[in-house]
C-alpha positions as CSV (number, residue, x, y, z in Angstrom):
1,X,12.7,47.4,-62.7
2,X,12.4,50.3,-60.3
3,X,13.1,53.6,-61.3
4,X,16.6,55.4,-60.2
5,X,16.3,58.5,-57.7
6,X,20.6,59.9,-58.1
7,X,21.2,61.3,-54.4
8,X,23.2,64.3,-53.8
9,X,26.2,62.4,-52.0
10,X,26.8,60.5,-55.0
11,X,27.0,62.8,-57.9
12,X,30.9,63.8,-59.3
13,X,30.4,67.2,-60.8
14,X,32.1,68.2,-63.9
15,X,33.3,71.6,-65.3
16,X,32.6,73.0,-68.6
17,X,33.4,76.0,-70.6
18,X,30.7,78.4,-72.6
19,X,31.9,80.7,-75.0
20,X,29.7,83.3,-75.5
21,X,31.0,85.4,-78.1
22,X,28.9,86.0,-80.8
23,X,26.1,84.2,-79.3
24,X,22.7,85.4,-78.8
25,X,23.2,86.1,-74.3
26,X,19.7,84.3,-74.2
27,X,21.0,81.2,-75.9
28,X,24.0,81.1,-73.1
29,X,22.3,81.6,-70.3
30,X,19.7,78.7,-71.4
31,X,22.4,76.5,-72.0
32,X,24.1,77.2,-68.7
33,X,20.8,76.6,-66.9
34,X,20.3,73.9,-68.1
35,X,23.9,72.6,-67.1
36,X,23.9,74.2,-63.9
37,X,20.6,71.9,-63.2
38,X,21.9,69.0,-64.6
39,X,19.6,67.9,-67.6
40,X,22.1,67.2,-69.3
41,X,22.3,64.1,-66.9
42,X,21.1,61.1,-67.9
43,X,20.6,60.4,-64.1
44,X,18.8,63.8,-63.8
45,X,16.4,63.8,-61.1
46,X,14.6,66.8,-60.4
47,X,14.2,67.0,-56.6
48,X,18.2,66.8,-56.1
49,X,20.8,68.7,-57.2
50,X,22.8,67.2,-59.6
51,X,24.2,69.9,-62.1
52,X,27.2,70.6,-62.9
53,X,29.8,73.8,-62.8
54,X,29.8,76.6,-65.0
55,X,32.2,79.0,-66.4
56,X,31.1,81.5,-69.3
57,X,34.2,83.6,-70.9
58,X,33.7,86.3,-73.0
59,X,30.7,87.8,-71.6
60,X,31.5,91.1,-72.8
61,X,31.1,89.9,-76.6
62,X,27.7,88.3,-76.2
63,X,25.5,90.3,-78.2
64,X,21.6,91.2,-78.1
65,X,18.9,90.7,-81.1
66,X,16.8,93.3,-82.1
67,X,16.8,96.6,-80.6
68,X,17.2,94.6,-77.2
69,X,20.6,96.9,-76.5
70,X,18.2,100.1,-76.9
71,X,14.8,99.2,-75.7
72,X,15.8,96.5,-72.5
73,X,16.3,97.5,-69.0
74,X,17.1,96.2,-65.7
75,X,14.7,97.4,-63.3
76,X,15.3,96.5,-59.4
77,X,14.3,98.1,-56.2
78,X,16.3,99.0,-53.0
79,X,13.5,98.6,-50.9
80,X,12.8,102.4,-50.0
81,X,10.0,104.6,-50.9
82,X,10.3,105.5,-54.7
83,X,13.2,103.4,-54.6
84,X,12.6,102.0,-58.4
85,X,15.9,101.7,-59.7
86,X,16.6,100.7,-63.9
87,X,19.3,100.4,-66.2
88,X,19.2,100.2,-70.0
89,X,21.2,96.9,-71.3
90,X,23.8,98.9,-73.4
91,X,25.1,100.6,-70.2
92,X,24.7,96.8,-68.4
93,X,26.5,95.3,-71.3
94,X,29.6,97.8,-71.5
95,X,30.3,98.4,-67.7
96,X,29.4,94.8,-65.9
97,X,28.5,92.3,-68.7
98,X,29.4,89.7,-65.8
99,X,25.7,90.6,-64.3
100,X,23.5,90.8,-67.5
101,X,24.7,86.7,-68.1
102,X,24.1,86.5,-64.2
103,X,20.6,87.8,-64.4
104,X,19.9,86.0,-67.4
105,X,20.5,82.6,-66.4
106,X,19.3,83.6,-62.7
107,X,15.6,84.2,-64.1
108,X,16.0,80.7,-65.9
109,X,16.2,78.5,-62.7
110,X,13.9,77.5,-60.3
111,X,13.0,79.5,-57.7
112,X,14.0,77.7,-54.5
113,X,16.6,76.5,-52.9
114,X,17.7,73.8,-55.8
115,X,18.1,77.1,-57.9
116,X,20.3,79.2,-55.6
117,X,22.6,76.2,-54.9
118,X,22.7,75.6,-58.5
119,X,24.0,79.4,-59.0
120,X,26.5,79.3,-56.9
121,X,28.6,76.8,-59.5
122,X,27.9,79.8,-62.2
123,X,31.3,81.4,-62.9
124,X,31.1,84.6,-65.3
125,X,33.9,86.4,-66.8
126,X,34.0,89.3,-69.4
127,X,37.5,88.1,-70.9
128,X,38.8,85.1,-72.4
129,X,40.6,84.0,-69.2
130,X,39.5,82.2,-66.0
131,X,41.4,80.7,-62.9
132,X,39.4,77.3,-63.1
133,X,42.2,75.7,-65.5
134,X,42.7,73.3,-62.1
135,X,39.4,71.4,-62.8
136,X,39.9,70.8,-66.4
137,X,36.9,72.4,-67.8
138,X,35.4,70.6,-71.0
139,X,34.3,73.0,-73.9
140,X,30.4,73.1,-74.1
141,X,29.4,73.2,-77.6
142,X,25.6,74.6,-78.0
């Protein structure tokens, strides 16, 4: 018995739902990487890309442990001289909660071009609604 390599032509791709309020945001976005990679599969294979789609509501009500909220930032740089940018996580979290999951679950895949397909299936909204209701997205319970 040989071993079964899926290939990208084959795969059917499913939608599914993570609710994220009251979650831990580190819990989501692990739970969405791993579904956006497709371990969930039992036909994973991890030179092709076989995960699935995405879609995390209620970003805004994900919440942080600790003193996470206080102490975290997000540092990036715009590529000029003393261009060192950073933003604390309460001010991420109240004005664009859509980015902090983003981030998250960005830093949790790989980092090639498996990883950037994979987040363009990521679909991150700070309310309860989403315009996906066409692909008749399973619930994702973690």
């Amino acid at each position: 018995m040989s071993t079964f390599m899926a290939k990208a032509e084959t795969i059917d791709r499913k939608w599914y739902v993570l609710d994220a309020q009251g979650k831990p945001l580190g819990k989501v976005a692990a739970a969405a990487a791993s579904i956006l990679r497709g371990k969930n599969r039992p036909e994973f294979t991890p030179h092709v890309d076989c995960g699935e789609y995405v879609i995390v509501i209620n970003a805004d009500k994900a919440i942080l442990t600790g003193k996470k909220l206080e102490q975290k930032k997000y540092r990036y740089h715009t590529g000029y001289i003393g261009g060192l940018k950073e933003i604390g996580y309460k001010e991420l979290m109240s004005k664009n909660p859509e980015k902090a999951i983003y981030l998250a679950v960005k830093g949790m895949l790989p980092k090639n071009t498996i990883g950037r397909k994979s987040l363009t299936r990521l679909k991150v909204y700070a309310g309860e609604a989403h315009q996906h209701a066409a692909q008749q997205p399973q619930s994702f319970e973690f």
